[in-house]
C-alpha positions as CSV (number, residue, x, y, z in Angstrom):
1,X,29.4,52.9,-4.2
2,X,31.6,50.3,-2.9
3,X,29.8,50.3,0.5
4,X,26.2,49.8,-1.6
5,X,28.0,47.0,-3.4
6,X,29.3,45.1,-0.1
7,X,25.7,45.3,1.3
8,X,24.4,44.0,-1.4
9,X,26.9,41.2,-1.6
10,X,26.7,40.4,2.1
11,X,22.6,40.0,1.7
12,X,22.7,37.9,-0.9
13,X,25.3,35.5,0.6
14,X,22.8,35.7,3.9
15,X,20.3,34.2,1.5
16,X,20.5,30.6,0.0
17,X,19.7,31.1,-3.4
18,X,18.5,28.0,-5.8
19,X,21.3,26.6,-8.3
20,X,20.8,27.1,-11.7
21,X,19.3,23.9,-11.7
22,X,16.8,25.3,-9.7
23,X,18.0,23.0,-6.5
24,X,19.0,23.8,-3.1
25,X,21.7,20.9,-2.0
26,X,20.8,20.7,1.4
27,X,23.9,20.2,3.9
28,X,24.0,18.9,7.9
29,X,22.0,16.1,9.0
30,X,20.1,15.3,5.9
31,X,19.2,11.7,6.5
32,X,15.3,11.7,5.8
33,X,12.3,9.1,4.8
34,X,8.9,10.7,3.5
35,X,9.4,14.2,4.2
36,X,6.7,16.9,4.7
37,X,8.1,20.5,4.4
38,X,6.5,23.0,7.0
39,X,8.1,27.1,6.3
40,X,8.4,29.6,8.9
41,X,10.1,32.6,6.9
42,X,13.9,31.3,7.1
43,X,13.3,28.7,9.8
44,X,12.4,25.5,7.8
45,X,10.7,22.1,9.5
46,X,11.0,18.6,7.9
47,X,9.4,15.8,9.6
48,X,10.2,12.6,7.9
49,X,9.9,8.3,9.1
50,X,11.3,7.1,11.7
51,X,11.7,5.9,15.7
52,X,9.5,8.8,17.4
53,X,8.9,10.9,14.4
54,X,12.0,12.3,13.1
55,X,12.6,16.3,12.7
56,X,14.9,18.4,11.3
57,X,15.0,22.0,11.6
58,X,17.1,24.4,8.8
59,X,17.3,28.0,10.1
60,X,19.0,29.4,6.5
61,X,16.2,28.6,4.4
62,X,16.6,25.0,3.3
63,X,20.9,25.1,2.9
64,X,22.0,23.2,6.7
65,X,19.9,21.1,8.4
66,X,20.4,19.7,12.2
67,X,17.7,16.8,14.0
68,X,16.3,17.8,16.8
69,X,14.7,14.9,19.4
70,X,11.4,12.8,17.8
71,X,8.2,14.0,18.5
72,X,7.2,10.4,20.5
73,X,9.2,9.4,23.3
74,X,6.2,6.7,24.1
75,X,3.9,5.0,21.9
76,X,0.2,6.2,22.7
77,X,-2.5,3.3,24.1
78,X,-4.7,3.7,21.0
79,X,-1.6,2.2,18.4
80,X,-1.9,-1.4,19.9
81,X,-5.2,-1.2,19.1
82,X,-5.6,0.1,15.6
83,X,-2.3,-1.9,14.2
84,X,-1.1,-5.1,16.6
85,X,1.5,-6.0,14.9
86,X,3.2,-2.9,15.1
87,X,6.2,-2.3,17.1
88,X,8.1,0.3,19.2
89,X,8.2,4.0,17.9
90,X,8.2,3.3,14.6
91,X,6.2,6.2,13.0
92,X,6.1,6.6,8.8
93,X,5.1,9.2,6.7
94,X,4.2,12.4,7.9
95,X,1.9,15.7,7.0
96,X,2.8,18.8,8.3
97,X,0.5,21.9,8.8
98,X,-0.8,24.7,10.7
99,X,-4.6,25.0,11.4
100,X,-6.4,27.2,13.9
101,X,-3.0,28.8,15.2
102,X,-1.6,24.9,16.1
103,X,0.7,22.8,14.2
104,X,-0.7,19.5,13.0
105,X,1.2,16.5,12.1
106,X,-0.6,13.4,10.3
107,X,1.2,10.6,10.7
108,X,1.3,6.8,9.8
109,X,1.4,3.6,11.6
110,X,1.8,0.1,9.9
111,X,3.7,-2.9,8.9
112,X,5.2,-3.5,5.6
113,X,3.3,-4.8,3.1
114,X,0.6,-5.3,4.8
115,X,-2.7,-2.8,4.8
116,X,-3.8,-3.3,8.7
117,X,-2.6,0.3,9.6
118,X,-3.7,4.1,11.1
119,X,-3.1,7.6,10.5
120,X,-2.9,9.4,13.7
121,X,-2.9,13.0,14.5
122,X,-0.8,15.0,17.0
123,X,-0.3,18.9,17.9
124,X,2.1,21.5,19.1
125,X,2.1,25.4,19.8
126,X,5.1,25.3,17.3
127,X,7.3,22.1,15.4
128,X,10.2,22.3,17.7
129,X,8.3,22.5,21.0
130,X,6.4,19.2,22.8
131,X,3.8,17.5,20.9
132,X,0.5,16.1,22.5
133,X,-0.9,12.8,20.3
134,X,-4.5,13.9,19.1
135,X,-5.7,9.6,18.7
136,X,-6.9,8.2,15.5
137,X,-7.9,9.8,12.6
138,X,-8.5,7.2,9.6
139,X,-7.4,3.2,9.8
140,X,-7.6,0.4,7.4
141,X,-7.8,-3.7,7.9
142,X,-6.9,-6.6,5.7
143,X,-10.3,-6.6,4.3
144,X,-10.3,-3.2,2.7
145,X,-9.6,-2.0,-0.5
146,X,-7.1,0.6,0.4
147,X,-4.1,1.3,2.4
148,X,-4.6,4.3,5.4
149,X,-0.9,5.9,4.9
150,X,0.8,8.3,3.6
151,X,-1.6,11.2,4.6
152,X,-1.4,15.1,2.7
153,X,-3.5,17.9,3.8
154,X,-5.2,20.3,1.2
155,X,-7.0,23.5,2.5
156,X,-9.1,24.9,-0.4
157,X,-9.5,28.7,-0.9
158,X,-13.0,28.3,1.0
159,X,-11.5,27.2,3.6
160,X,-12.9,23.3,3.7
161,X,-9.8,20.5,4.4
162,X,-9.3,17.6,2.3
163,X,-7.3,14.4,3.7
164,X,-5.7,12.3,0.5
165,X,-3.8,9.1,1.4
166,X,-3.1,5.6,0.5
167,X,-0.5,3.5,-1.0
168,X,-0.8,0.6,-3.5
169,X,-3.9,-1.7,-3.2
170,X,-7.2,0.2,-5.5
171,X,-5.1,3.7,-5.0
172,X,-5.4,7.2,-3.4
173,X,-8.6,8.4,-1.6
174,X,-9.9,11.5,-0.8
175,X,-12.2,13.1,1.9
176,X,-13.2,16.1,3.6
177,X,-11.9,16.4,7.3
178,X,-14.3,19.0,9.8
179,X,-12.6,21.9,10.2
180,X,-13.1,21.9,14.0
181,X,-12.3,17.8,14.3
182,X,-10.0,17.2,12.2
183,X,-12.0,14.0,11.6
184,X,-13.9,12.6,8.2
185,X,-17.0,13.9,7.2
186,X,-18.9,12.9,3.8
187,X,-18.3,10.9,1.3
188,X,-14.7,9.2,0.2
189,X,-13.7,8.3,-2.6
190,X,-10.5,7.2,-4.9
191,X,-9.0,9.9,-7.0
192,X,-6.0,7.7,-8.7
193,X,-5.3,3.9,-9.3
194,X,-2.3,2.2,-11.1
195,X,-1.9,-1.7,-10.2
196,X,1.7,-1.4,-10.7
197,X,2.3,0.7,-7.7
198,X,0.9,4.2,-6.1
199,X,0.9,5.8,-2.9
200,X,2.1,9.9,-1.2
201,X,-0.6,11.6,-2.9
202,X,0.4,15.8,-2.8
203,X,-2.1,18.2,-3.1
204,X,-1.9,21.5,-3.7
205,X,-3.5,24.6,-5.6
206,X,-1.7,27.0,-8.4
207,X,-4.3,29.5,-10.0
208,X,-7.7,27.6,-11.3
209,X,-6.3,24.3,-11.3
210,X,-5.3,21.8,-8.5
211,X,-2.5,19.2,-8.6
212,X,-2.2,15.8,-7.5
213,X,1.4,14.4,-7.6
214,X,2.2,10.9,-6.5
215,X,4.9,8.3,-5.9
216,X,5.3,5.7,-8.7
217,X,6.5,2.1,-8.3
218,X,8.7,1.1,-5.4
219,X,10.6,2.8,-2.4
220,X,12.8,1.1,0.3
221,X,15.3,-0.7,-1.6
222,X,18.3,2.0,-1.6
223,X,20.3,2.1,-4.4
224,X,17.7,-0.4,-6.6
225,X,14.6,1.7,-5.5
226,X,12.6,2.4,-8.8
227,X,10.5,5.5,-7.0
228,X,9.8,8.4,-9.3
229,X,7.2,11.2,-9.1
230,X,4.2,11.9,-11.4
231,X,1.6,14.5,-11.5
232,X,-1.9,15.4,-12.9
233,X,-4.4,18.0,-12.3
234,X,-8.2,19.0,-12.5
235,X,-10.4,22.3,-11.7
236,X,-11.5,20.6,-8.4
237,X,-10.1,18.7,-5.3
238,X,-12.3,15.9,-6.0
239,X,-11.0,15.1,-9.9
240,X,-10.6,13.8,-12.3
241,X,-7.4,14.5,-12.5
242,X,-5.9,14.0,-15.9
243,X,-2.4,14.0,-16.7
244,X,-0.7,16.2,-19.5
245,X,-2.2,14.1,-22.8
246,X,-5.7,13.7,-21.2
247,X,-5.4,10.4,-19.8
248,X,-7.1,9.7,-15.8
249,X,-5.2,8.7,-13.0
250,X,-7.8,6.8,-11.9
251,X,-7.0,4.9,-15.3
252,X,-3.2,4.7,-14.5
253,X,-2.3,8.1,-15.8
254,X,0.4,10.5,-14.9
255,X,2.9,12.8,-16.4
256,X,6.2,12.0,-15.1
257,X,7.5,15.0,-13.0
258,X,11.1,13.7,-11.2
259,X,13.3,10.3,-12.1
260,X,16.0,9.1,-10.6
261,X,19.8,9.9,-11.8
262,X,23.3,8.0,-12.1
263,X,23.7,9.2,-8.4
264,X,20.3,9.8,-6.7
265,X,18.3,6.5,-6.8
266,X,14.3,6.2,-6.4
267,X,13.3,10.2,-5.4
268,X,9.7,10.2,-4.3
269,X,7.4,10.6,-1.2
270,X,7.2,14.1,-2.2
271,X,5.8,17.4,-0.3
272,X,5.2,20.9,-1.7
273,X,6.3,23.9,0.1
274,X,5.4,27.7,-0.8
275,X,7.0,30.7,-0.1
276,X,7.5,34.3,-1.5
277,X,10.2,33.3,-4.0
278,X,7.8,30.5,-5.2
279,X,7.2,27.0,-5.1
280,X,9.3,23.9,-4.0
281,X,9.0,20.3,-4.3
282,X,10.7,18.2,-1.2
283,X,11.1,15.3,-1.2
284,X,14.1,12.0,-0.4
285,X,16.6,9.9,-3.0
286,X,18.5,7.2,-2.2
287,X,22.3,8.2,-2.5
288,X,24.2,5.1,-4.5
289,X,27.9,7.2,-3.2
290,X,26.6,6.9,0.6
291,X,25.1,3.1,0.6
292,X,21.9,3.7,-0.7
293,X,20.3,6.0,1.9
294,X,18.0,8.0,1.4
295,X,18.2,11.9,2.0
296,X,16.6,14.7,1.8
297,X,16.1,16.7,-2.2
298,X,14.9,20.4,-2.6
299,X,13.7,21.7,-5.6
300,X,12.3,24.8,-7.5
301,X,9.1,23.8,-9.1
302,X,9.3,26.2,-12.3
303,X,5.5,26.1,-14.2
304,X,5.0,26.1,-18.2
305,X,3.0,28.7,-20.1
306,X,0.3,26.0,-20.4
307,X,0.4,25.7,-16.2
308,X,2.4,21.9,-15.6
309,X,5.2,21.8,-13.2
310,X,9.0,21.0,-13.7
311,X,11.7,20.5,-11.5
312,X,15.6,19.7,-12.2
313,X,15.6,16.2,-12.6
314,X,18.1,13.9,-10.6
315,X,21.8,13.5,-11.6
């Protein structure tokens, strides 16, 4: 008996198990912008802003994270192009995914505050390996109505893709991508507005309804950041999506989902990751004890009888 009881003890410490909270506190090298959460059994991949593309790997299943070296070393030819006046390797907001036994990233390329920007495309045979840049997928100029960054990645049950993206201007849009390009095809179209600030549109399906979440009002200030994370949902990828007492995002809607705390500051830029335990929300907060950085969150997404999403809120 005492034997059974040590085994069982020693497997559950192997294991990082949620707080009653329903948070993992992740511990290492947790500096991270715009996450997107990538799961390999225990081996966990963030990719988050920054010079080159910054990665972090956890190989405990979310609890300690180490960086391993960017994914650019060198800017590709086509970024002068599709944004002049951006500089060096600095790369924002990524997607990460796997598609047709690759990984994918989606990434963003801008300058702030201004909508003359590109979301590019690269691949690798697996996240911490090298990464070959895959050119342009989506851009933007001054004259649009929209914003290309912040790009998610939705594959529906039959198998189609879906590319959401967009920050502030008229909102979030949405369009197919081929299967075999990973390029546009059809029609696109805006799926939520708000004028006083959207953008890191999430989307992901739970049962027989589908789930945009999004990041309201502002990042990038630290400590005075106003970022928090809202959600609605519909029965399709293409909307409405309608948020918990009926109203449209497209008409500024949206049940709020995370808020900042006394401590964490401004969470948003959000991700969801899925594994056999269940859902989890990623996602960065600016730490008001560390100078107003922001680092990376992790937390359980626990679902009402009535099918909307919760998480432990910030403290």
């Amino acid at each position: 008996m005492r034997a059974l009881v040590a085994a069982l003890l020693a497997l559950c410490l192997a294991v990082p198990a949620p707080t009653l909270a329903g948070a993992l506190e992740p511990q290492g090298d947790t500096g991270a912008h715009d996450p997107t959460l990538l799961m390999q059994r225990d081996r966990w991949f963030v990719f988050t802003t920054g010079p080159g593309l910054q990665r972090l790997v956890s190989r405990d299943a979310g609890a300690t994270w180490q960086r391993l070296p960017p994914v650019f070393t060198e800017a590709p030819a086509w970024w002068a192009e599709a944004v002049p006046a951006h500089r060096g390797l600095d790369v924002w907001a990524p997607k990460l995914f796997e598609h047709h036994g690759r990984v994918w990233v989606l990434y963003s390329i801008s300058t702030f505050g201004k909508n003359r920007s590109a979301i590019g495309l690269a691949s690798a045979e697996r996240p911490d390996g090298a990464w070959r840049d895959e050119g342009l997928v989506v851009q933007s100029r001054a004259e649009d109505r929209f914003n290309a960054i912040d790009p998610d990645l939705f594959v529906e049950r039959d198998g189609r893709l879906w590319l959401s993206y967009g920050s502030f201007w008229d909102g979030l849009r949405l369009t197919e991508l081929s299967a075999d390009t990973l390029r546009p095809i059809g029609p696109t179209r805006f799926i939520a507005q708000r004028k006083a600030g959207i953008e890191a549109p999430t989307i992901w399906r739970r049962g027989e309804w589908v789930y945009l979440l999004a990041s309201y009002d502002l990042c990038c200030r630290g400590k005075d950041s106003t970022y928090n994370v809202r959600v609605g949902r519909a029965r399709s990828v293409d909307g409405p999506f309608l948020d918990r007492d009926g109203q449209d995002l497209l008409t500024g809607g949206g049940t709020p989902l995370l808020a900042g705390g006394a401590r964490w500051k401004g969470p948003g830029h959000q991700d969801v990751g899925s594994d056999a335990t269940g859902d989890w929300l990623v996602h960065h907060a600016y730490d008001s004890e560390r100078g107003g950085k922001p680092h990376l969150r992790i937390k359980r997404i626990a679902w009402s009888a009535d099918g909307w999403p919760s998480v432990a809120q910030e403290d």
